[in-house]
C-alpha positions as CSV (number, residue, x, y, z in Angstrom):
1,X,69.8,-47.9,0.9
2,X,71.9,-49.1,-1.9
3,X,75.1,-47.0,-3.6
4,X,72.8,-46.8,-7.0
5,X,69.5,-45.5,-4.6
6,X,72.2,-43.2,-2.8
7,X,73.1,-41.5,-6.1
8,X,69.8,-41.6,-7.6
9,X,68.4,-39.5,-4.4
10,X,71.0,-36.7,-4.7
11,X,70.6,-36.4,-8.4
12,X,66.4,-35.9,-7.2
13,X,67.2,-33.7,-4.5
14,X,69.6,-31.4,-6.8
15,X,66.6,-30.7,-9.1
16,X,64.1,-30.6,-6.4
17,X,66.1,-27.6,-4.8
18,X,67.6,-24.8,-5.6
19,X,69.7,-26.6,-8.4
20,X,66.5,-27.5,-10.1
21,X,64.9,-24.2,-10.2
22,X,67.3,-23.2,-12.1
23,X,66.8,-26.1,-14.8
24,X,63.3,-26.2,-15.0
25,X,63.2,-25.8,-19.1
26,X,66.8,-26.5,-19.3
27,X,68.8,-30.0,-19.3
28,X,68.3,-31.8,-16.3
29,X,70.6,-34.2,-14.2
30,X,68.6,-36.7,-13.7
31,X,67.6,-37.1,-17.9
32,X,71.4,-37.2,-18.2
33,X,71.9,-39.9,-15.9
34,X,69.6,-41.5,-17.4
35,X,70.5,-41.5,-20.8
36,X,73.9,-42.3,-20.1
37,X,72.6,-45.8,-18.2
38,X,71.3,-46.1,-21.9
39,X,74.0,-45.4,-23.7
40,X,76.1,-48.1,-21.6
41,X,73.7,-50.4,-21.8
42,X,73.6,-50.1,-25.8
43,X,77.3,-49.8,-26.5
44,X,78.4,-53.2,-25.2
45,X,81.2,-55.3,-26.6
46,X,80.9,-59.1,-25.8
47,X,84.4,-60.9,-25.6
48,X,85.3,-64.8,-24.6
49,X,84.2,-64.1,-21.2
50,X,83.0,-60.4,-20.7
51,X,80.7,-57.9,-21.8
52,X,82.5,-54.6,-21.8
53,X,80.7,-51.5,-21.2
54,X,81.9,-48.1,-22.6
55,X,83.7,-46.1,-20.0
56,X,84.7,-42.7,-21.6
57,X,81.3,-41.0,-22.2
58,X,81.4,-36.7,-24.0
59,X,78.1,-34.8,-23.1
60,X,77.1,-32.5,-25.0
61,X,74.9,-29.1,-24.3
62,X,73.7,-25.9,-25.7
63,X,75.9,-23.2,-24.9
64,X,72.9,-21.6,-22.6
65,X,72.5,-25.3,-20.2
66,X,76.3,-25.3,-20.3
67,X,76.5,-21.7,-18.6
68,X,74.2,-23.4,-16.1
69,X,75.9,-26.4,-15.7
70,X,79.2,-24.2,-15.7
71,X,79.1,-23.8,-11.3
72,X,78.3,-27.5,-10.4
73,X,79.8,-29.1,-13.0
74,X,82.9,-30.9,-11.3
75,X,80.6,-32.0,-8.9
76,X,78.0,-33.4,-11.0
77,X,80.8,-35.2,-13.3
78,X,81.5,-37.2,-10.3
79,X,77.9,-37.5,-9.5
80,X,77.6,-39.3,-12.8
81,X,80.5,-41.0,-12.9
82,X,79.3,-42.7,-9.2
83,X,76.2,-43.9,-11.0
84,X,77.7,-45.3,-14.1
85,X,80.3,-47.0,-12.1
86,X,77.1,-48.8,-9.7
87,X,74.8,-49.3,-12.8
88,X,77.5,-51.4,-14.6
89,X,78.1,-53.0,-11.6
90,X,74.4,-54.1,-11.3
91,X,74.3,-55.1,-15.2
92,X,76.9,-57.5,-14.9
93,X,78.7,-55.1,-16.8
94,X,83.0,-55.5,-17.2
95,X,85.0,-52.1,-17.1
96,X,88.6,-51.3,-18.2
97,X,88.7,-48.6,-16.0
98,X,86.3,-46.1,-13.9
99,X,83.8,-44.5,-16.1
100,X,84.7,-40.9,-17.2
101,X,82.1,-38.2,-17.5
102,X,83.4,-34.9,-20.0
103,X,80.8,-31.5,-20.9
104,X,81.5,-29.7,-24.1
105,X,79.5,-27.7,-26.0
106,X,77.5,-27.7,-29.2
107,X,75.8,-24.7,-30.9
108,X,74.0,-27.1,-32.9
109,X,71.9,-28.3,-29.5
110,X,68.5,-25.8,-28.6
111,X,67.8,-25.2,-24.9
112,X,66.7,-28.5,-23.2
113,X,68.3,-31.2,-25.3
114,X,71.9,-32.8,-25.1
115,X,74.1,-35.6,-27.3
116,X,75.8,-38.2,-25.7
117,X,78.6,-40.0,-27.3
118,X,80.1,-43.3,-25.8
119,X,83.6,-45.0,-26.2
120,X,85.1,-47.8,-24.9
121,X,88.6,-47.9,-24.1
122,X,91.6,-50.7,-23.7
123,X,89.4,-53.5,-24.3
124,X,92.5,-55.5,-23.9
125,X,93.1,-56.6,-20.5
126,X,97.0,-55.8,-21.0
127,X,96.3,-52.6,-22.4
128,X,96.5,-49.9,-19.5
129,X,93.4,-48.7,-18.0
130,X,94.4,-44.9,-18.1
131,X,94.5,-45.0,-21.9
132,X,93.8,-41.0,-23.2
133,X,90.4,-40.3,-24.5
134,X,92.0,-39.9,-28.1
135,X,93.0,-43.2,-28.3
136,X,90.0,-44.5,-30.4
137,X,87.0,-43.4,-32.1
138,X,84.5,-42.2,-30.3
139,X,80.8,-43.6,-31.0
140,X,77.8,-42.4,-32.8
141,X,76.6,-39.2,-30.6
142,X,73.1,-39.5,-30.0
143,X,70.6,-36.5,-29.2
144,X,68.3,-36.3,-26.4
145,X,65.1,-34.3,-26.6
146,X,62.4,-33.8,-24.4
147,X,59.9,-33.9,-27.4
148,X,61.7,-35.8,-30.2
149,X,62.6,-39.1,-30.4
150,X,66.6,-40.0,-29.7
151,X,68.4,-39.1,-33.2
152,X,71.8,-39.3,-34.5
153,X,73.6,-36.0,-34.2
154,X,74.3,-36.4,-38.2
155,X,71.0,-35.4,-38.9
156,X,71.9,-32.2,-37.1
157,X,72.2,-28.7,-38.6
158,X,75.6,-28.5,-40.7
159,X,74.6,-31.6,-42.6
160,X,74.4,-31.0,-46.5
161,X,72.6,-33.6,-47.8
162,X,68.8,-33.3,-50.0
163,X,66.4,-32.1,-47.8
164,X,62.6,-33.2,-48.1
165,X,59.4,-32.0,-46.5
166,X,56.5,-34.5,-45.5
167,X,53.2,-33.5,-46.2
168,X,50.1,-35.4,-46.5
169,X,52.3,-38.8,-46.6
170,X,54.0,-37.6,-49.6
171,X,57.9,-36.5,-49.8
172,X,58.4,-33.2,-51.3
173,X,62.3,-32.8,-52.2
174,X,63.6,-29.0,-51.5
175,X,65.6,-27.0,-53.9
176,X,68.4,-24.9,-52.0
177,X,65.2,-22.1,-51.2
178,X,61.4,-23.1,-51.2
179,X,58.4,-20.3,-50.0
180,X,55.6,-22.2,-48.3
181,X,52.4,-21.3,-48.2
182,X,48.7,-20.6,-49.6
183,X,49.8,-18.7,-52.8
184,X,49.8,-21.2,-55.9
185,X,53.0,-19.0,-56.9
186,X,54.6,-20.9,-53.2
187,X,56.9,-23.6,-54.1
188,X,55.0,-26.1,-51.4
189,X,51.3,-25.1,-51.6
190,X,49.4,-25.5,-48.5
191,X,45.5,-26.4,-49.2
192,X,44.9,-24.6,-45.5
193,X,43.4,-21.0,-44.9
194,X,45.4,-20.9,-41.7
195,X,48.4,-20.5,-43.5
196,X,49.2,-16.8,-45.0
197,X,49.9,-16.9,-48.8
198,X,53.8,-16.6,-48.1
199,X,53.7,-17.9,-44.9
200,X,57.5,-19.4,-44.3
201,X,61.0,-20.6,-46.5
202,X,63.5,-22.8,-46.0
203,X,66.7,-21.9,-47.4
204,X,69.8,-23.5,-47.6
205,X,73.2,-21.7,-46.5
206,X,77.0,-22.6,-45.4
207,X,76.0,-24.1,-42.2
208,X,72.6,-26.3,-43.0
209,X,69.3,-25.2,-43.3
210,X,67.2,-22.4,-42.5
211,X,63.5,-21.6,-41.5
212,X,61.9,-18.1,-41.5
213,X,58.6,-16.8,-41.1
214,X,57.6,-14.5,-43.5
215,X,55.5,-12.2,-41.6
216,X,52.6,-15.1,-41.3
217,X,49.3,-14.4,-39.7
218,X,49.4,-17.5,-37.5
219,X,53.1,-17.8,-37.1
220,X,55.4,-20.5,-37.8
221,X,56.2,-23.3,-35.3
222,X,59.8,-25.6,-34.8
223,X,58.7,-28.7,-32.6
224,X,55.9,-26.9,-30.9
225,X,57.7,-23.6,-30.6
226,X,56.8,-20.1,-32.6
227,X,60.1,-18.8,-34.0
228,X,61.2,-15.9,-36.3
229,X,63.4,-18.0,-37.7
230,X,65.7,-21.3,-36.6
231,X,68.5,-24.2,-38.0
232,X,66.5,-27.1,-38.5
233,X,67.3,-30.4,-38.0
234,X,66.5,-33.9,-39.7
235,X,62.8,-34.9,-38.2
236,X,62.1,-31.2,-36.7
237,X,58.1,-30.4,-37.0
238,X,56.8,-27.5,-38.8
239,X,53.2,-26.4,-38.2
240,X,52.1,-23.8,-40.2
241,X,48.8,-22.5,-40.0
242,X,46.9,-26.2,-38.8
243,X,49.0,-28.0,-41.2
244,X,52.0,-30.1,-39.9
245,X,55.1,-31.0,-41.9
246,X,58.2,-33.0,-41.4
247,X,61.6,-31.6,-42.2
248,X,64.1,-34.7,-42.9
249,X,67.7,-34.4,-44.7
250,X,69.0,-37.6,-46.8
């Protein structure tokens, strides 16, 4: 059995056993191994005569999956680092030095998803291979999900920019508070007699924006979950009553 089929089987076996029952609807090794292959394999930098993967790699969690993570987590950074090191290796992949595996965390992350962000360090083969994380930029961090499509972290909660609602393949552009529901008073009407008359808003405040149910029949769902209320993020799907809308920020 190969070094790669070596690592991959202990990652499985971690979320198999007793590791795993603790993740079952939290971040899971595996997804992060995973997605960092991804990330290597997207952040490449072609020179005269290599292509140089990134080898300095930030994860980021929820504060919750980083409590979990919080026992294992030396462990598991070596884990990863293992597999990055054989899956460059693999890809034909060049290296300035042993790939690096950090966890931090991000309030701006739900339960279940992560960012990864990627950087590439002493390209230059004089440059030394030890070179501190805060010698360059780091990448675009990209969010995981298990039901959302990878996204920029930009479009996260904190972002100030206009904020629209898809409805009905039209874009319907926010003012800093909107009331949505059946009411013709609502500032987005819905045309659906699953949806209570004042059914939800979405208000903007210091941090981002804001959804809150406003005491709806039906409730009000964030991506196939019924919350209260909850910071919304760029491409984040609202169903209220039957009727599903897209939150986006531009």
């Amino acid at each position: 059995m190969s070094v790669l089929r070596n690592i991959e089987a202990k990652l499985e076996a971690l979320v198999e056993g007793a590791f795993g029952r603790v993740f079952r609807s939290s971040v899971q090794p595996v997804e992060i191994a995973e997605k960092l292959a991804r990330e290597m394999e997207e952040n490449q930098l072609v020179s005269v005569s290599r292509v140089y993967a990134p080898n300095f790699y930030r994860v980021y969690l929820s504060p919750a999956d980083r409590e979990q993570f919080k026992s294992y987590e030396e462990a598991l950074r070596k884990e990863l680092s293992d597999y990055l090191l054989e899956h460059a290796r693999r890809e034909g992949l060049s290296l300035t030095s042993r790939p690096q595996v950090e966890f931090l965390t991000d309030e701006r992350l739900a339960v279940g998803e992560f960012g990864i962000q990627a950087q590439l360090l002493s390209v230059d083969e004089g440059a030394p291979a030890e070179a501190p994380p805060h010698a360059a930029e780091f990448g675009q961090t990209m969010v995981y999900s298990p039901e959302r499509a990878a996204r920029p972290l930009a479009g996260a909660a904190g972002e100030h920019g206009r904020a629209l609602l898809l409805l009905d393949g039209k874009r319907v552009v926010l003012g800093d508070r909107a009331v949505i529901g059946r009411s013709r008073e609502c500032d987005v009407v819905l045309a659906d007699p699953n949806a209570s008359r004042r059914h939800a808003e979405i208000r903007r405040d210091r941090e981002g924006w804001i959804v809150r149910d406003l005491g709806s029949t039906n409730g009000t769902l964030v991506n196939g979950r019924r919350v209260q209320a909850a910071r919304l993020r760029s491409g984040d799907r609202l169903t209220l009553g039957l009727t599903d809308l897209v939150f986006e920020i531009e």
